[in-house]
C-alpha positions as CSV (number, residue, x, y, z in Angstrom):
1,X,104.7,72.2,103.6
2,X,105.9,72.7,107.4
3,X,108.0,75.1,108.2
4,X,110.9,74.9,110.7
5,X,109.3,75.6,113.6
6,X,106.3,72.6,112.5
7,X,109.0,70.1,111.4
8,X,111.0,71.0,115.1
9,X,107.8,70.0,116.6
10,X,106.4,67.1,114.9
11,X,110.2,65.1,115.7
12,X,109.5,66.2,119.4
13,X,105.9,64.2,119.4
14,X,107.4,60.9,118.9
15,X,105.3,58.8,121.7
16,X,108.8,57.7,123.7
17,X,108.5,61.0,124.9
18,X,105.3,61.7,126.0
19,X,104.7,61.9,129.8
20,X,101.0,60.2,129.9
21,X,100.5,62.5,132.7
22,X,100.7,65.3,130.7
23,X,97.1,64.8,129.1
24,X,95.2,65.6,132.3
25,X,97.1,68.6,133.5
26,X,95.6,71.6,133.6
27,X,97.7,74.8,133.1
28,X,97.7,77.4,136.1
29,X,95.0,80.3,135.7
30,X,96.5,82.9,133.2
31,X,97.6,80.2,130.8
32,X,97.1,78.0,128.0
33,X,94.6,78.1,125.0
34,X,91.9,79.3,124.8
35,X,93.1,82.3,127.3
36,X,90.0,83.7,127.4
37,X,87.0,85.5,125.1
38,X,88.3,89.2,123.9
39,X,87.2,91.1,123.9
40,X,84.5,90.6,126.2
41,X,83.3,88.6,128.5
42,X,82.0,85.0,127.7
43,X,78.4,85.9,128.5
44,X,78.6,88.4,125.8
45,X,79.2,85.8,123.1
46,X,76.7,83.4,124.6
47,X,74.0,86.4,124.6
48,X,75.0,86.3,120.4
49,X,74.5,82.9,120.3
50,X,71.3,82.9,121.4
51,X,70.2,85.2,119.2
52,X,71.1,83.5,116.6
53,X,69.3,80.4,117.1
54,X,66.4,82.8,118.0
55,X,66.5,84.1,114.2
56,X,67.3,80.7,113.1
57,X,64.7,78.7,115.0
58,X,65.4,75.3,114.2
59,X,67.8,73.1,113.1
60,X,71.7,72.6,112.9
61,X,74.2,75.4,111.9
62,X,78.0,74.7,112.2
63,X,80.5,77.3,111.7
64,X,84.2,77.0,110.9
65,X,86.7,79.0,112.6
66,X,90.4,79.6,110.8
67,X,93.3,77.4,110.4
68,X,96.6,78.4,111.3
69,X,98.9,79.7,108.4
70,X,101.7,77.1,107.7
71,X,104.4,78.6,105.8
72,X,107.6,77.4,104.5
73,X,108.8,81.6,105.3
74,X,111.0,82.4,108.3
75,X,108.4,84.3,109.5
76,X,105.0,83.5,109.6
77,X,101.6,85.9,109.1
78,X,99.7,86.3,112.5
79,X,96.6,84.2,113.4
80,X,93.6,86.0,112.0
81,X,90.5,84.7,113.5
82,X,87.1,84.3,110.8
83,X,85.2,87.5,112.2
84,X,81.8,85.7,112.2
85,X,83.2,82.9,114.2
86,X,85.0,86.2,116.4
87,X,81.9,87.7,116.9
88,X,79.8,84.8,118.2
89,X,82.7,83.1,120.4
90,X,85.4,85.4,121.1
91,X,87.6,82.3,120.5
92,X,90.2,84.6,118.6
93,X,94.0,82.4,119.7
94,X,92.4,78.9,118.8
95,X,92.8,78.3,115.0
96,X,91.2,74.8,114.0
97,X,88.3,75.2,116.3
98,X,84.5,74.9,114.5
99,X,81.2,76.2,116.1
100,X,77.5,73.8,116.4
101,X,74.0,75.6,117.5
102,X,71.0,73.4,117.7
103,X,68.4,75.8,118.8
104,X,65.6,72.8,119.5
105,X,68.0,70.8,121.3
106,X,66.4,70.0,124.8
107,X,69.3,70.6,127.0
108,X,72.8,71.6,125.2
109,X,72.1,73.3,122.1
110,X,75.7,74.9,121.6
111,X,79.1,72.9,121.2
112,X,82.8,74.4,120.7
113,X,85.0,72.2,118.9
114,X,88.8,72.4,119.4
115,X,91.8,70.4,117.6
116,X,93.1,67.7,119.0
117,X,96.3,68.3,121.4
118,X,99.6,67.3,120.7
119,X,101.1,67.8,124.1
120,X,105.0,67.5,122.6
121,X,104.9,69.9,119.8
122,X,103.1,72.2,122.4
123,X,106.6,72.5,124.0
124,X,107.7,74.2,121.2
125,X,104.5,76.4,120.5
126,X,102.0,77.2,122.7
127,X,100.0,75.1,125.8
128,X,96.5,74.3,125.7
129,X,93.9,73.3,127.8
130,X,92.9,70.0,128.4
131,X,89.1,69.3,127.8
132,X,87.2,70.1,131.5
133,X,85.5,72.7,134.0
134,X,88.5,75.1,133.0
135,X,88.1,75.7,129.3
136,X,84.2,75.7,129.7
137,X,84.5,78.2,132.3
138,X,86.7,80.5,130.2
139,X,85.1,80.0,127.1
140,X,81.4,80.0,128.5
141,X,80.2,77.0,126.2
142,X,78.0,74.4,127.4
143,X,80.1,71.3,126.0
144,X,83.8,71.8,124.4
145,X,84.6,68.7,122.6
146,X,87.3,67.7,120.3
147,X,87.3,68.3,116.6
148,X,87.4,65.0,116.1
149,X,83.6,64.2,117.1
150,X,82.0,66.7,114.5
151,X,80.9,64.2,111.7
152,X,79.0,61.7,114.2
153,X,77.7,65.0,116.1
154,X,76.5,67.5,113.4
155,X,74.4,63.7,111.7
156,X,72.8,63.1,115.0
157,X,71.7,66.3,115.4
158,X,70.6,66.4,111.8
159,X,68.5,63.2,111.9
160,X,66.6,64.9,114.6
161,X,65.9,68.1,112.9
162,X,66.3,67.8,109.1
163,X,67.7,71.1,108.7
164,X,71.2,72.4,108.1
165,X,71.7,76.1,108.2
166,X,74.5,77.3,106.0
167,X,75.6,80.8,107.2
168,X,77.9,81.5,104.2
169,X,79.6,83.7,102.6
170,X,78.7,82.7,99.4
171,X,81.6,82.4,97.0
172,X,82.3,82.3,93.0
173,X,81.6,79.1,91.0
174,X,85.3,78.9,90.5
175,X,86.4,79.1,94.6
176,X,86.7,76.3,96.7
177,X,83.6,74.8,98.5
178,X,82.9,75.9,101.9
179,X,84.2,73.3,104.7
180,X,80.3,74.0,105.8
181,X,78.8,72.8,103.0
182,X,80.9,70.4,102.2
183,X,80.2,68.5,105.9
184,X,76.5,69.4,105.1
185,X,76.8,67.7,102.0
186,X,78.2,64.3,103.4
187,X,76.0,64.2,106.5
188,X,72.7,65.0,103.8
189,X,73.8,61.7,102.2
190,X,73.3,59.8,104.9
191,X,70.6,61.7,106.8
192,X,67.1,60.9,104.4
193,X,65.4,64.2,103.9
194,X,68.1,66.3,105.7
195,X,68.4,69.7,103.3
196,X,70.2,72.6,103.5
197,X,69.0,76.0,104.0
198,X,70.1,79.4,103.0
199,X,70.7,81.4,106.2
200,X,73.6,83.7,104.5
201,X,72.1,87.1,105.4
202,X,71.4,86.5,109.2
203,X,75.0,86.8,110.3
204,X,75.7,90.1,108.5
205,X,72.1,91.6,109.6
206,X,73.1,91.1,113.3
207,X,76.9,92.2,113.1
208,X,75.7,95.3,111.3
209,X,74.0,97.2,114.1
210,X,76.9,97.8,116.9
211,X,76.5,96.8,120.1
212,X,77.1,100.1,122.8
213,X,80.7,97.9,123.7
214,X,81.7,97.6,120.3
215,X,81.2,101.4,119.5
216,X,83.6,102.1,122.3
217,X,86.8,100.0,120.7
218,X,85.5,101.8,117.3
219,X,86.1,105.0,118.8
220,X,89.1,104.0,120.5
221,X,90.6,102.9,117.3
222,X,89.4,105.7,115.2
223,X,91.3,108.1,118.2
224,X,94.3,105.9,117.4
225,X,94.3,106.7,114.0
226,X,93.8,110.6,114.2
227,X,96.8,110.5,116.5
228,X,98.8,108.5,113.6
229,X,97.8,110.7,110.7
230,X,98.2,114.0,113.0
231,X,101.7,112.8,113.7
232,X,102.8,112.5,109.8
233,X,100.6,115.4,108.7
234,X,103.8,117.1,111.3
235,X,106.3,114.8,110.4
236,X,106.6,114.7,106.5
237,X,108.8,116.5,104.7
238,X,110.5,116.2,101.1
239,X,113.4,113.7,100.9
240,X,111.4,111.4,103.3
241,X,110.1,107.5,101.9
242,X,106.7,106.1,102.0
243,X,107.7,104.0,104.1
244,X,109.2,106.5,106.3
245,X,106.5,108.1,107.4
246,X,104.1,104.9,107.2
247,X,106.5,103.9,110.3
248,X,105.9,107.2,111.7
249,X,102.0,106.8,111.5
250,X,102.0,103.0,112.0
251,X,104.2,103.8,115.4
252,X,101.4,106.3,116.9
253,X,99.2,103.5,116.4
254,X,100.8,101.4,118.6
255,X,101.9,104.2,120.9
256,X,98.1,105.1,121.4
257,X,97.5,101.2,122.5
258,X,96.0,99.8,119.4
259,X,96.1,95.7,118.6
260,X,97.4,96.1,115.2
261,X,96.3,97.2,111.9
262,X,92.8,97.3,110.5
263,X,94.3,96.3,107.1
264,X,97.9,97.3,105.3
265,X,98.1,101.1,105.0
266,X,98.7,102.8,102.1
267,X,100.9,105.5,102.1
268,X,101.3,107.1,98.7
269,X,102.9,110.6,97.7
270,X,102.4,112.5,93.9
271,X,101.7,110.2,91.0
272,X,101.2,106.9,93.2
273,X,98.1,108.3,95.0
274,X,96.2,108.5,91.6
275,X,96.3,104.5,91.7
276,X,93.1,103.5,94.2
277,X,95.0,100.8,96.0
278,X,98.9,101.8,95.8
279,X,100.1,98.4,97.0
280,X,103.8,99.7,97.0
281,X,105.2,102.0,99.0
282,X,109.3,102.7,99.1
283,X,108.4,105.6,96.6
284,X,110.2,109.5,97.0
285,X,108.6,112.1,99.0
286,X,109.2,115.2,96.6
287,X,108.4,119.4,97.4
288,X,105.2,120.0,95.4
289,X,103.6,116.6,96.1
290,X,100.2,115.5,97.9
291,X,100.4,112.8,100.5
292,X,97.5,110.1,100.9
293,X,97.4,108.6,103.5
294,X,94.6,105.5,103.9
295,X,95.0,104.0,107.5
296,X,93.2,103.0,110.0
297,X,94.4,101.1,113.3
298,X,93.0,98.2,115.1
299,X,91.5,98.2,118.8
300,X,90.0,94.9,120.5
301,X,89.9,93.8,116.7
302,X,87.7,96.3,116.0
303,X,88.9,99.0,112.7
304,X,88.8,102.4,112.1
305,X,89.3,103.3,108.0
306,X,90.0,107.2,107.7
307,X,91.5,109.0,104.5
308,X,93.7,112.2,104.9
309,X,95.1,113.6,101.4
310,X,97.5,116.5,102.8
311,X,100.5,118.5,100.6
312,X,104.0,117.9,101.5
313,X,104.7,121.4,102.0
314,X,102.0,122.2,104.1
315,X,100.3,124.6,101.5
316,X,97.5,123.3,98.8
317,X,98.6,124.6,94.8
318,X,95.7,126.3,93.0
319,X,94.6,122.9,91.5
320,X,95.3,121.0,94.2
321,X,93.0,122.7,96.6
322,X,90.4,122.8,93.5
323,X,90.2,119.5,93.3
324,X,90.3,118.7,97.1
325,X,87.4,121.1,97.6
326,X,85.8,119.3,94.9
327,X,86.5,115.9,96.6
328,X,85.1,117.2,100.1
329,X,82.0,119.1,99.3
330,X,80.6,115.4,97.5
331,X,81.3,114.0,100.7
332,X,79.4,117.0,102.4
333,X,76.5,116.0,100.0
334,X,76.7,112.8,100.7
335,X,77.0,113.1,104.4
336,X,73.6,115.7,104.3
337,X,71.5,112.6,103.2
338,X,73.1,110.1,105.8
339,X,70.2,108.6,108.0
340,X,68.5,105.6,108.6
341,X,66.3,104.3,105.8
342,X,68.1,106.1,103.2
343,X,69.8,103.9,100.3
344,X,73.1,103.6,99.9
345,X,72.6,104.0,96.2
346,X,71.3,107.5,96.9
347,X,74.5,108.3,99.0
348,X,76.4,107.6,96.1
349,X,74.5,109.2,93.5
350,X,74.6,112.2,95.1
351,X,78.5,112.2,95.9
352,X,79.2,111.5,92.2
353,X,76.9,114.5,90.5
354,X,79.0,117.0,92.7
355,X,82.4,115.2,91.0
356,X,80.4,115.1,87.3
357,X,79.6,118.5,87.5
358,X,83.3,119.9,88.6
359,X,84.0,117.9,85.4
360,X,86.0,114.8,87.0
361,X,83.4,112.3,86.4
362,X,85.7,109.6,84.8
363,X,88.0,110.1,87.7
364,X,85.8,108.8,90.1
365,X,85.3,105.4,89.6
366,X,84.9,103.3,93.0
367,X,82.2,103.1,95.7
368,X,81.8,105.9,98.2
369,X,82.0,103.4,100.7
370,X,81.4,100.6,102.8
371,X,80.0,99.3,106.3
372,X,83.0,99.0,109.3
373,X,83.3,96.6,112.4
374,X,85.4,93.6,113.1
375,X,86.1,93.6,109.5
376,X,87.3,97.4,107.8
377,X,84.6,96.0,105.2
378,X,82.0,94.5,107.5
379,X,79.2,92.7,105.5
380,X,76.2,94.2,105.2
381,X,73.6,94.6,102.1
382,X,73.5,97.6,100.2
383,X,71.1,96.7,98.3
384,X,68.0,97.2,101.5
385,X,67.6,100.8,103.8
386,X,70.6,101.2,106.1
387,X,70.0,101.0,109.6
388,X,70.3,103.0,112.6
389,X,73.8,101.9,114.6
390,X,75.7,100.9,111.9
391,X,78.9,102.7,110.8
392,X,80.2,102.9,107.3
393,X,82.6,104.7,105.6
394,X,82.1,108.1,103.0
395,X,85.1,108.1,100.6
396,X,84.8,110.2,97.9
397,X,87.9,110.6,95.6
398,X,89.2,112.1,92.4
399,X,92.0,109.6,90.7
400,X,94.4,111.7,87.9
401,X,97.6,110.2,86.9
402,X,97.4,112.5,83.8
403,X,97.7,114.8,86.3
404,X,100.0,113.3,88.4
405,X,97.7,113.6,91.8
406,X,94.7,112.1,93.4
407,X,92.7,113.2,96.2
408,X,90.6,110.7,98.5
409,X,88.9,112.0,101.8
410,X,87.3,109.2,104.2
411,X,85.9,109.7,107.2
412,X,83.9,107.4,109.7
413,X,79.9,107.9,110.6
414,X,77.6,106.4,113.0
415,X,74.1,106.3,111.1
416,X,71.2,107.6,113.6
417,X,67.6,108.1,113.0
418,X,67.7,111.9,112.1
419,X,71.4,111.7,110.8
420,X,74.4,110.8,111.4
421,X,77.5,110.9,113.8
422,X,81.0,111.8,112.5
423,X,83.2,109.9,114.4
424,X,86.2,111.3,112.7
425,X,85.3,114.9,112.9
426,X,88.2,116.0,115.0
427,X,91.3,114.9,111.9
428,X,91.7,118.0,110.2
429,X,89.7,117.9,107.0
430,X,89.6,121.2,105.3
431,X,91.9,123.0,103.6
432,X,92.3,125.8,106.1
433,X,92.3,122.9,109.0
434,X,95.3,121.2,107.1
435,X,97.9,124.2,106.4
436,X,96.5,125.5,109.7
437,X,97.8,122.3,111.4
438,X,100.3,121.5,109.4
439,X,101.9,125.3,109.9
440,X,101.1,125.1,113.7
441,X,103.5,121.2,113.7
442,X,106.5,123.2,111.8
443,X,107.2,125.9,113.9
């Protein structure tokens, strides 16, 4: 259903009031859609591009970028651009638009495809460009076409070189077909011969290993979030919300220039942090209790993910600091073995026999962790070595609601040939860095 805001606009676009000059302007530099790649520069994205048709060689590959939310809320979600189409465009403020590569085309080989423009409802909304030099220019495509020309353009193409590369993800029997597939599927029925092909792991293969720019937002962001967690390891005291001090943390984020939120933070004090993925968060912030804190901000759409577990009162119990200790000398192990070419299996064996021998071995019962980039859980497959210049994740965590308590530490590495980067080092992490910091904030 439309919301307000839709409804508003679709009465405006009645065609008595539709300027027929209005289709050829152009906006003045600075505005319209798409404002420009982010975010890099357009020959960034084209430089992806062509890689990808280097690794896929041959035939047709189209890619579908994200609709816009329509919501019969007062408010509506933000856009969220698809990160593959993110990474190969930097199209991220055009929902509706779809991606075509046709590496053995003789002279264009790459086409953007953007909705159709409704000129009226873009009074209420937002202005757009008009097809031309302009929106090439910005966007660094070859041809921009409308959406509208993808079925007769995707067959053509198709006719000429039989192959359609899906570039996935795949999903569950039970999910809806992909809006790929689905095309592929009606342009195979009437294109003799034309079959689909399986290109699912070449996407998450080249996003995997980070680009010199992109390690730079990472950092930024991971920066952002060490000033957010400092800032409620200083700021929490009994009495406080959740909430509270996830507006605290979630401020510094913004304060320290950050886009937005890698993903919803959780924010859980006592009992609540023995549940993995405490999706509440209005809960009491009592004397006695520990804090987890699971955050990470957002830079140039790039995420950080860090852990902190930290005691309200600024002092670790007996068992607390037990069972933290615990918690960060698997991740030590773990972090000991980080290199290129080991398994990720191996990390995660070795994490859990330090937990199994403390005796928490039930209570630890999730991965250790998980690749990071445009997404906080970038693809990437576990299963084959890891590679040099990726960055993943080492969460370790002991879960005890019999206990009343759990304690998670995650922290952010760069894998190298001999090792491994900690990107996160500087957030206090020990015990004795906690209370220390934590006594220093309170005086």
């Amino acid at each position: 259903m439309l919301d307000r805001r839709h409804l508003l606009a679709a009465a405006a676009a009645l065609p008595l009031a539709t300027p027929l000059h209005a289709f050829g302007q152009t906006p003045p530099a600075g505005y319209g859609t798409p404002l420009r790649t982010s975010p890099f520069a357009p020959e960034v994205y084209r430089a992806r591009r062509q890689r990808l048709m280097s690794e896929l060689k041959g035939g047709v590959a189209v890619l579908y970028g994200a609709e816009a939310v329509v919501t019969d809320a007062p408010t509506a979600p933000p856009f969220t651009q698809n990160e593959d189409f993110a990474w190969l465009t930097g199209i991220v403020d055009e929902p509706g638009a779809v991606l075509v590569l046709a590496p053995t085309e003789r002279t264009f080989r790459e086409w953007l495809l953007l909705p159709s423009r409704n000129t009226e409802a873009e009074r209420w909304e937002q202005e757009r460009l008009p097809l031309g030099e302009e929106i090439e220019r910005r966007t660094g495509f070859q041809r921009v076409a409308r959406r509208g020309t993808l079925g007769s353009l995707v067959t053509s193409l198709a006719s000429r070189s039989g192959e359609l590369h899906y570039l996935g993800p795949i999903g569950s029997a039970d999910a809806p077909v992909a809006k790929e597939l689905e095309l592929y599927g009606k342009v195979s029925a009437r294109v003799p011969g034309a079959r689909t092909v399986d290109s699912t792991a070449v996407l998450p293969r080249l996003r995997l290993v980070k680009e010199p720019r992109e390690m730079e937002l990472i950092r930024q962001a991971i920066a952002a979030t060490r000033r957010g967690i400092e800032a409620g390891m200083r700021a929490v005291r009994p009495g406080m919300t959740e909430y509270q001090l996830k507006d605290i943390i979630e401020g510094e984020f913004k304060a320290a220039g950050a886009r937005g939120l890698a993903f919803d933070s959780i924010v859980a004090a006592g009992r609540n942090n023995a549940s993995l993925h405490y999706t509440a968060g209005d809960g009491p912030i009592r004397s006695g209790d520990l804090v987890l804190c699971d955050v990470g901000a957002s830079m140039g759409h790039y995420a950080s993910d860090i852990t902190r577990t930290f005691p309200v009162d600024g002092r670790f119990t007996p068992e607390q600091r037990r069972v933290y200790e615990t918690v960060l000398r698997a991740q030590e192990a773990a972090r000991a073995k980080l290199r290129a070419g080991v398994m990720y299996e191996d990390l995660q064996e070795t994490a859990r026999a330090v937990i199994r021998q403390a005796g928490h071995g039930d209570d630890f019962y999730h991965g250790l962790g998980h690749f990071v980039g445009l997404n906080v859980h970038e693809g990437g497959d576990y299963s084959k070595p890891l590679p040099a210049g990726a960055v993943i994740t080492i969460e370790p965590g002991i879960y005890m609601q019999s206990r009343g308590f759990g304690v998670r530490i995650e922290d952010d590495f760069l894998i190298t040939a001999t090792g491994s980067e900690h990107l996160s080092r500087d957030i206090p992490r020990t015990v004795e860095e906690i209370e220390r910091f934590m006594a220093a904030g309170r005086t």
